[in-house]
C-alpha positions as CSV (number, residue, x, y, z in Angstrom):
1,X,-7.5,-116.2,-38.8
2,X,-6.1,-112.9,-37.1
3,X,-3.8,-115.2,-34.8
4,X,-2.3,-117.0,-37.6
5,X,-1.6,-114.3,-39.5
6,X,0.1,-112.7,-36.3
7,X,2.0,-115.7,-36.0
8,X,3.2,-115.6,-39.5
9,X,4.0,-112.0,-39.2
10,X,5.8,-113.4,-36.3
11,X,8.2,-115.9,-38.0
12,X,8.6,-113.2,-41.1
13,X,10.2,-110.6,-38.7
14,X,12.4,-113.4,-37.2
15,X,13.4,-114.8,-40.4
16,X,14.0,-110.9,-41.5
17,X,16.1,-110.0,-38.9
18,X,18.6,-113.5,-39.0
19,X,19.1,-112.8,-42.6
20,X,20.3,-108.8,-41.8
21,X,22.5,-110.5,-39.1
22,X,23.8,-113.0,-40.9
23,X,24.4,-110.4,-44.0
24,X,26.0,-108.4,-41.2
25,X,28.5,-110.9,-40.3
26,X,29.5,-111.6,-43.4
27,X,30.3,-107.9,-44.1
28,X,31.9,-107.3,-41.3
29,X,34.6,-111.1,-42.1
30,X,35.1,-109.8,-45.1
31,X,36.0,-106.3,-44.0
32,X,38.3,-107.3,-41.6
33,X,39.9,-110.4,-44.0
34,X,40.5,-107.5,-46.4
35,X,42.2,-105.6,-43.3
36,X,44.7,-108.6,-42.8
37,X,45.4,-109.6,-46.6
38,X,45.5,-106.0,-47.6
39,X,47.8,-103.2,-46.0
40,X,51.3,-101.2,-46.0
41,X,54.7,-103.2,-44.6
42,X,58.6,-102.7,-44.7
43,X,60.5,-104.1,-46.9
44,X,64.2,-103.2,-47.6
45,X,63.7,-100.4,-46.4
46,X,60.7,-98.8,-48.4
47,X,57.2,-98.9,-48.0
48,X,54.8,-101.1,-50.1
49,X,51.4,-101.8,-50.5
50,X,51.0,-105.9,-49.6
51,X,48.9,-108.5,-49.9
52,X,49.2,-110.9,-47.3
53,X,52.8,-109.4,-46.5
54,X,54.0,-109.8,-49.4
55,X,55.2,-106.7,-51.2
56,X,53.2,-105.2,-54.1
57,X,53.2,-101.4,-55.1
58,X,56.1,-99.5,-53.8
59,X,54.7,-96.8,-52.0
60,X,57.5,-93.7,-53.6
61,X,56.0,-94.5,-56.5
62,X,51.7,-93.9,-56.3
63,X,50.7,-90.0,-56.5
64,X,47.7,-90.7,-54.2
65,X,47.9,-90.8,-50.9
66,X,48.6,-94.1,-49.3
67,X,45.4,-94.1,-47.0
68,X,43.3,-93.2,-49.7
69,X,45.2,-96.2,-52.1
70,X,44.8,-98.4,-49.4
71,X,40.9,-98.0,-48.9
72,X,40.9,-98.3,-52.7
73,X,42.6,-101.5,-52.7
74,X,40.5,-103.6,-50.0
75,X,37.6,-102.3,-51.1
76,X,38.3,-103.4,-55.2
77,X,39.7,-107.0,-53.1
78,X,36.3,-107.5,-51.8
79,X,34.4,-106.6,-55.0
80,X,37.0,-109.3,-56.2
81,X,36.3,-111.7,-53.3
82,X,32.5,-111.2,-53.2
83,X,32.5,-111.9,-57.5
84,X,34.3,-114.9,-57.3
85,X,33.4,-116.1,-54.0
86,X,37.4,-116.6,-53.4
């Protein structure tokens, strides 16, 4: 009985640790998606917060600091993404 049991310990660890890699994948896609879709560009001569390089908040106008805005942002996308599994 003490060998099965090993063995099914066994398989629980392996199964454990896929599901905390696979966890950790995902986390670290939708870190870096949010990185892509969400950061500062150019445009017309004035910085803006962008989704996807398109122009959103105009940068002049925020009272934070943009790095701080910025972590802000992807982090409320991903709350977004993960809710609605977009």
């Amino acid at each position: 009985m003490e060998i099965l049991e090993s063995i099914r310990q066994f398989f629980k660890k392996l199964r454990d640790k896929s599901r905390a890699a696979r966890h950790q994948k995902q986390a670290e896609y939708l870190d870096n998606l949010s990185r892509e879709d969400i950061n500062v560009t150019e445009f017309n001569g004035r910085l803006y917060i962008a989704y996807k390089g398109k122009p959103i908040v105009r940068v002049d106008d925020l009272k934070v600091k943009v790095p701080e805005l910025l972590a802000q942002s992807r982090e409320d996308y991903l709350a977004w993404k993960e809710k609605f599994n977009a």
